[in-house]
Steps between C-alpha positions, in 0.01 A plus 500: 500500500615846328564786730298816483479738233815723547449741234285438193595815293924481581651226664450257162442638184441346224401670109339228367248272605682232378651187731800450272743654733524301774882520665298599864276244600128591416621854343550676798589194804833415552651182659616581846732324733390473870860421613757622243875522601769743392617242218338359175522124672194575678335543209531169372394374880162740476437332174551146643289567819211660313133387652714440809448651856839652575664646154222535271413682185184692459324668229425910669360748239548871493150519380224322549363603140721173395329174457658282256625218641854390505389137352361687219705317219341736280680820637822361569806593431679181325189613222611856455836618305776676727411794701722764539465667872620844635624518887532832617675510852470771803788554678468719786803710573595570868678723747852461388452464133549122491452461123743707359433514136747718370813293607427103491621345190248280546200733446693679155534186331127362614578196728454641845109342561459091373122389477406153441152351429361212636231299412253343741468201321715192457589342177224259399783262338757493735321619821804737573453885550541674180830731391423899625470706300803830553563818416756812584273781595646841409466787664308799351466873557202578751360844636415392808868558683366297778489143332754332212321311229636197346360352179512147324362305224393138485396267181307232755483170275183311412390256772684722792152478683414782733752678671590419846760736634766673447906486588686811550855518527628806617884548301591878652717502826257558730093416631245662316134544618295375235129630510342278195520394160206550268495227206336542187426201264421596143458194191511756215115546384431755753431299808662568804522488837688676818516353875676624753701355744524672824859422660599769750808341600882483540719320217848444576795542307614229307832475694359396817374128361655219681808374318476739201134367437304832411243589783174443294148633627187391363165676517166370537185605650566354868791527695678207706302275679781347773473157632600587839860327447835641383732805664334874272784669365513865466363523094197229572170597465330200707213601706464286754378464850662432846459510873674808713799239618783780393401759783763274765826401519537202647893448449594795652641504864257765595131455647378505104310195426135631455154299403379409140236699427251344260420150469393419804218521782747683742575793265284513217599755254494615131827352221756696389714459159702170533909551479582108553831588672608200709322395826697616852715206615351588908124521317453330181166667505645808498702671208839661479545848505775509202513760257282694300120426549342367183209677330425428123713744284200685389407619854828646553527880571607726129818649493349829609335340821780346595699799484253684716490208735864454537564875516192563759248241590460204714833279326771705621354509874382156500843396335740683688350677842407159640887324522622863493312593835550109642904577402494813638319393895661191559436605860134423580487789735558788265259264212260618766613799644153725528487867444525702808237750448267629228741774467748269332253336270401880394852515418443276224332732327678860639866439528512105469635276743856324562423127459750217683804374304468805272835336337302266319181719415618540081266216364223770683598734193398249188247373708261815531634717246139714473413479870801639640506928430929437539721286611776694628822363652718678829801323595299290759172423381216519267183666591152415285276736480102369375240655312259590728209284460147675343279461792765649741558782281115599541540455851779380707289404841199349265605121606449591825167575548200265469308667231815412286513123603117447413519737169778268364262204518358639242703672283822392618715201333290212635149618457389105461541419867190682666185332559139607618409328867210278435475355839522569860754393736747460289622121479759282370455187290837370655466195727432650874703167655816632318470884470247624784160607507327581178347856647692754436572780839348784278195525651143686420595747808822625393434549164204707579704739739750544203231581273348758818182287507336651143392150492515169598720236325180300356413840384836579351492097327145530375589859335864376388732743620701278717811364307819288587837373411536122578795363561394254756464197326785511247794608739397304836622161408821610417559760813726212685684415200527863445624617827751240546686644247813805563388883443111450453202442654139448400126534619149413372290797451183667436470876471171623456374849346197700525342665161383883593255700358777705293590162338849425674576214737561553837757271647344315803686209691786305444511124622839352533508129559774211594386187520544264816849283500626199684641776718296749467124597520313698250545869459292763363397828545319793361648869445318807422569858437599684815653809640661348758887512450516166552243357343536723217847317417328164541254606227781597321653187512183283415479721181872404405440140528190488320707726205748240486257213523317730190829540334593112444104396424515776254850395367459099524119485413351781335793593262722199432257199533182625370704698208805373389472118610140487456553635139817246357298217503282676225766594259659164529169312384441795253817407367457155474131468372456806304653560120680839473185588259211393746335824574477443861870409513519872301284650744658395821888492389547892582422390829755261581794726384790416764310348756666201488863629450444749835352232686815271434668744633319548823568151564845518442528818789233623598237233641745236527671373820734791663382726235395864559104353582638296784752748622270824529142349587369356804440182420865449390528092357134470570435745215398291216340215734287792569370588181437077392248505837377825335408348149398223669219712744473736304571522062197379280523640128126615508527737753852662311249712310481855691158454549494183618754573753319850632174306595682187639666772739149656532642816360234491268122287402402467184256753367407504161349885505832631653804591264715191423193312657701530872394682791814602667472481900768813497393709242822683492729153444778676271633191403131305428402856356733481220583141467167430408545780210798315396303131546193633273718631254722140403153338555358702223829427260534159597068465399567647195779331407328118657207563297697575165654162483217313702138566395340239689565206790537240273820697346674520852411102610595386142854700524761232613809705522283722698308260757882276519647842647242545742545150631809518509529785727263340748650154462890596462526858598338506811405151532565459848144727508350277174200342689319845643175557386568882413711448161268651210467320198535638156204448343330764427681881354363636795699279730822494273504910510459470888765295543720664236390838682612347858865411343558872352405648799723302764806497250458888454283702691494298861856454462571896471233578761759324724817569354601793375391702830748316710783727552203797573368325764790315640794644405458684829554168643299590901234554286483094376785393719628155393799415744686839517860471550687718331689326227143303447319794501740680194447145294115537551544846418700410188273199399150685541659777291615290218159321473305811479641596227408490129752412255553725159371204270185431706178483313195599653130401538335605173830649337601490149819277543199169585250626211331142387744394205145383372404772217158415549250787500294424741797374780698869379187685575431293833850574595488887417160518722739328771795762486266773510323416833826446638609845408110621604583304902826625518293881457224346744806402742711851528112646554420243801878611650353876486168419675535645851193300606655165417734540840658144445711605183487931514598743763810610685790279551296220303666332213300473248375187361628443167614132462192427246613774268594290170764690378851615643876618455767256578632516857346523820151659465276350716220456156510271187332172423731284285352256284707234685684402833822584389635637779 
């Protein structure tokens, strides 16, 4: 089955109608490995495995406008005389200059860049793979000061057969990024013909080849296909899948063995990128927690994002405040000493504050180089001093008043977790024997007097301006487990909000619940707004605790799984299914740029046992259980799409007269406001760019690269969910572009909705407390800082640096129609933010809402949809 048209008019051309030149299979296909390795052995193993279900070659065109066949004695090449063939290779050159052309000997004299060419065929008489076919490629002057261009010439020999891939052996000193090699085959009468072979990769120098052996790469269509055995090295590019068993340490004398996640009924959850380090020797179930965590070279950060990272993102904190901090506070007391007053914690920002053991405070300086305005040493301590946060610089006192607290469901950094109340009493699904009644205490009565009788409750649900945050259900069954742990606590709760007629919420009631224990009986109880002294403190204090509770749903669920471990399962199949020229594979790999290289590094510090998630939120080891029971409840893929998710919430119904065909229940929803901008606008691209390559249904069904990647990320990916009735299937363009649409939007535009506003909102840490001490507050500090901020090679929804490689008029001019509504909603946007009847998002001491805004500066500024999760 050929693959869909890529380009008919660039991607394979040929001058001459004639067959004779047939070096790539059909004219324009080319053999492609599903599982090549980093040495030409595997070649000779694809060639022996072919028609087989593990390691198998297949014929993939560039163009579907090719439809000899391969059998065709007639147009083969043991018929026609020797073709000589042109490879021109890309070489991109990165921060730090690593090819250095003007001083390797290697490069003056020619020999710097080896190419060999192999055939996909064996030899009929001896049924062994045939001799390659090399060259030295030579480098050649190029205008374009941003990429080196190497050159070679081949004379390919009659009865080479198509070509299959090709070898590269890099001879300089160091890696080079290679970005392709375009081949040209020409037989001397005029014929000829060019395909290109996307590589976007890493090559290693020849020096670092086991035992002198030179470090060969070869380049197909598909990358590695692993087999789910063998330990990944650091320069492997096997995509395969694996359970979350790395999070623990069970061989460590602590209290840090933790659950699989993934693979079972317990705690189902989506795969990660397998590492195959060795099982723990407490928990063979469980992985060790040596080294480096694997991702395939190509996912790796570039030289200039690592740079940034090291020098001021999430690495250096993750890497060094964690053992730094546990180092510095070997006394549990002053781990958790709290801050005395508010006074101190506005110190942070006014004159910083004097932290414990200041002796050993100097990792604090590599560790939040940009957050810190100085550093300055006295002869007894170290004082920090933090930017002051966005919202608090509109208004210090906003986080205390309720107007704030509702507003910020809405336009704050967790705008997913409020839903419309459908029903009335409230009730739980949990099982009344084991957490209490169902009926929730909020009753009609109470929230009438809070609303001063303008209507009755029935009134309020049949008109739908009563609204709640739930977080009943999901935190009750682990309160116990919760509270039995040092330095936390934890509550189910409801808090419930009124809509008025000005279009804000009015914050309600508060419901606080604690289950009934062996020793205990149940607790619960409802707060409200008061100005009673004392009661006013209580209400205080309910508002905290649902913040917190807020804070880690928003953290565990609606930013790390439903983002970045929701997402890895799709670039891993991509990887493994898709050739580097399938146009879907083009169209989605923008959007896995460094998702898979940050998330390795969350679970090496950040989510994993003792890490900063476990040491700063309220659920402490419970964390990550948490968020399994949450994709369990709570993740289906067909309700990822923005509006899908709006009317499950019943923030919107469908309406097919209303703009976007939603009917908002808030009308002034900042977030739904301009997401849904954002969501039409990739839906338009991605139709456009579907219906290019895919005219009709029988086109999408009939694509088997296509359909095996979508299986695979319902069968593999997230298999533990690979029964539910909700998957869509790809067979139509319409339900391809959806589901295409649905993938862009979570990997870039949900995942800066909730990301890059986090040191706004809780950098002020009272206004999303976590569990405040002071040394855990400055690490939450530091960490919400470093992931809200953009790094200087980040590329952008719609930007330049992800323009379709695909020269294609009609993609180009899809894509420019793309770019400019982007630039048209970020004008739409700053308007909105200037609108002094839209009260959620414009007027004093209100941040405005900007975190849909596709474009940005590097560093901390609260706006900028990346194309990826990269951060």
């Amino acid at each position: 089955m050929l693959r869909p048209q890529l380009n008919p008019s660039s991607h394979t051309t040929t001058t001459s109608s004639s067959s004779s030149t047939q070096l790539f299979a059909s004219s324009s296909c080319i053999a492609s490995l599903r599982r090549p390795s980093s040495s030409s052995s595997s070649v000779a193993a694809a060639r022996r495995t072919r028609g087989q279900g593990s390691s198998r070659v297949v014929v993939v065109c560039a163009s579907s406008s090719a439809t000899a066949s391969r059998g065709d004695s007639s147009s083969d090449m043991a018929a026609a005389a020797a073709v000589r063939v042109k490879a021109v290779a890309t070489i991109k050159v990165t921060v730090g200059e690593l090819i250095n052309r003007s001083i390797d000997i290697r490069d003056l004299i020619g020999r710097s860049l080896s190419l060999e060419l192999v055939s996909s065929e064996l030899d009929a008489k001896t049924g062994k793979e045939k001799a390659t076919v090399r060259s030295y490629a030579h480098n050649v002057d190029d205008d374009d000061h941003s990429v080196v261009t190497y050159e070679a010439d081949f004379d390919v020999p009659s009865g080479f057969g198509p070509i299959g891939a090709i070898i590269v052996t890099n001879e300089l000193r160091q890696e080079m990024f290679l970005e392709d090699i375009n081949l040209t085959a020409s037989d001397g009468a005029g014929n000829s013909t060019v395909l290109p072979i996307r590589c976007n990769s890493w090559v290693q120098p020849k020096s670092v080849g086991d035992e002198g052996t030179p470090s060969k790469r070869i380049f197909f269509a598909n990358k590695k296909r692993g087999d789910g055995t063998g330990e990944r090295e650091a320069d492997d590019r096997v995509y395969d899948y694996d359970v979350y068993n790395d999070l623990g340490n069970p061989d460590s004398n602590g209290d840090l063995a933790r659950p699989v996640l993934g693979g079972n009924k317990q705690f189902p959850y989506p795969r990660r990128c397998r590492t195959g380090r060795p099982p723990s020797k407490k928990d063979p179930k469980s992985e060790t927690r040596k080294g480096n965590v694997y991702v395939p070279r190509d996912e790796e950060f570039s030289p200039e994002k690592e740079d940034y990272f090291l020098r001021k993102t999430v690495g250096s904190v993750l890497q060094a405040a964690v053992p730094a901090a546990q180092s510095l506070l070997l006394d549990k007391l002053k781990w958790n000493l709290p801050f005395p007053s508010f006074f101190v914690i506005d110190k942070l920002f006014e004159d910083g504050v004097e932290l414990p053991g200041v002796d050993k405070l100097n990792f604090l300086e590599s560790v939040v180089p940009r957050l810190l305005e100085h550093l300055r040493d006295t002869p007894a301590e170290k004082i920090l001093r933090f930017e002051t946060p966005a919202n608090i610089q509109k208004d210090k006192f906003a986080w205390l008043r309720d107007e704030e607290f509702a507003r910020e469901t809405l336009a704050g950094i967790n705008p997913y977790a409020i839903e419309l109340v459908r029903e009335f009493p409230l009730k739980s699904k949990l099982d009344p024997a084991v957490y209490g009644p169902a009926e929730s205490a909020i009753t009609a009565d109470l929230l009438e007097e809070q609303m001063r009788r303008v209507m009755t409750v029935e009134e309020a649900i049949s008109q739908k301006r009563l609204f709640m945050l739930d977080f009943h259900d999901l935190f009750l069954p682990y309160v116990h487990k919760i509270r039995s742990l040092d330095h936390t606590t934890m509550y189910g709760s409801r808090t419930v909000f009124f809509l008025t007629d000005d279009g804000t919420l009015q914050l309600l009631a508060i419901e606080l619940t604690r289950p009934a224990s062996p020793s205990q009986p149940q607790w619960r109880q409802v707060f409200t707004p008061s100005t009673d002294a004392t009661m006013s403190w209580l209400w205080r204090m309910a508002k905290a605790h649902v913040r917190a509770h807020d804070a880690g749903h928003h953290e565990l669920i609606t930013h790390w799984l439903r983002t970045h471990c929701a997402v890895e399962p799709y670039i891993i199949a991509a990887n493994r299914q898709l050739s580097e020229m399938h146009p879907i594979y083009q169209l989605l790999r923008p959007h896995f740029r460094y998702t898979m290289r940050i998330n390795a590094r969350a679970r090496s510090a950040l989510i994993s046992a003792g890490g900063i998630i476990e040491r700063s939120f309220s659920p402490q080891k419970y964390s990550m259980e948490l968020s399994s029971v949450a994709y369990d409840k709570l993740w289906r893929f067909d309700t990822e799409a923005l509006p899908a998710d709006l009317v499950r919430r019943g923030m919107a119904e469908e309406d097919p007269t209303a703009e976007h065909g939603l009917k908002l229940a808030i009308e002034d929803y900042p977030f739904a406001n301009d997401g849904l901008l954002i969501w039409d606008a990739i839906k338009t691209w991605v139709q456009a760019y579907v219906a290019r390559f895919y005219p009709d249904a029988a086109s999408v069904a009939g694509d088997e690269e296509l359909q095996a990647f979508w299986t695979e990320v319902r069968t593999k990916g997230h298999g533990d969910k690979k029964d539910e009735p909700w998957w869509p299937k790809l067979d139509t363009p319409e339900s391809l572009a959806h589901t295409l649409t649905t993938i862009i939007w979570v990997a870039a535009a949900h995942h800066a909705a909730v990301n890059f506003g986090q040191y706004d909102f809780g950098g002020y840490f009272p206004n999303r407390p976590s569990i405040p001490s002071q040394v855990q507050a400055t690490v939450v500090m530091a960490v919400l800082d470093v992931l809200s901020s953009h790094s200087t090679d980040e590329e952008y929804l719609g930007g330049e640096q992800t323009r379709p490689w695909n020269s294609d008029a009609a993609v180009q001019a899809a894509y420019d129609g793309f770019a400019a509504r982007l630039k048209e909603i970020e004008g739409v946007i700053d308007g909105r933010n200037k609108d002094r009847k839209l009260k959620n998002r414009c007027g004093a001491g209100i941040l405005p809402y900007q975190l849909m805004k596709p474009f940005s500066d590097s560093g901390v500024t609260g706006m900028g949809i990346p194309n990826s999760t990269s951060i």
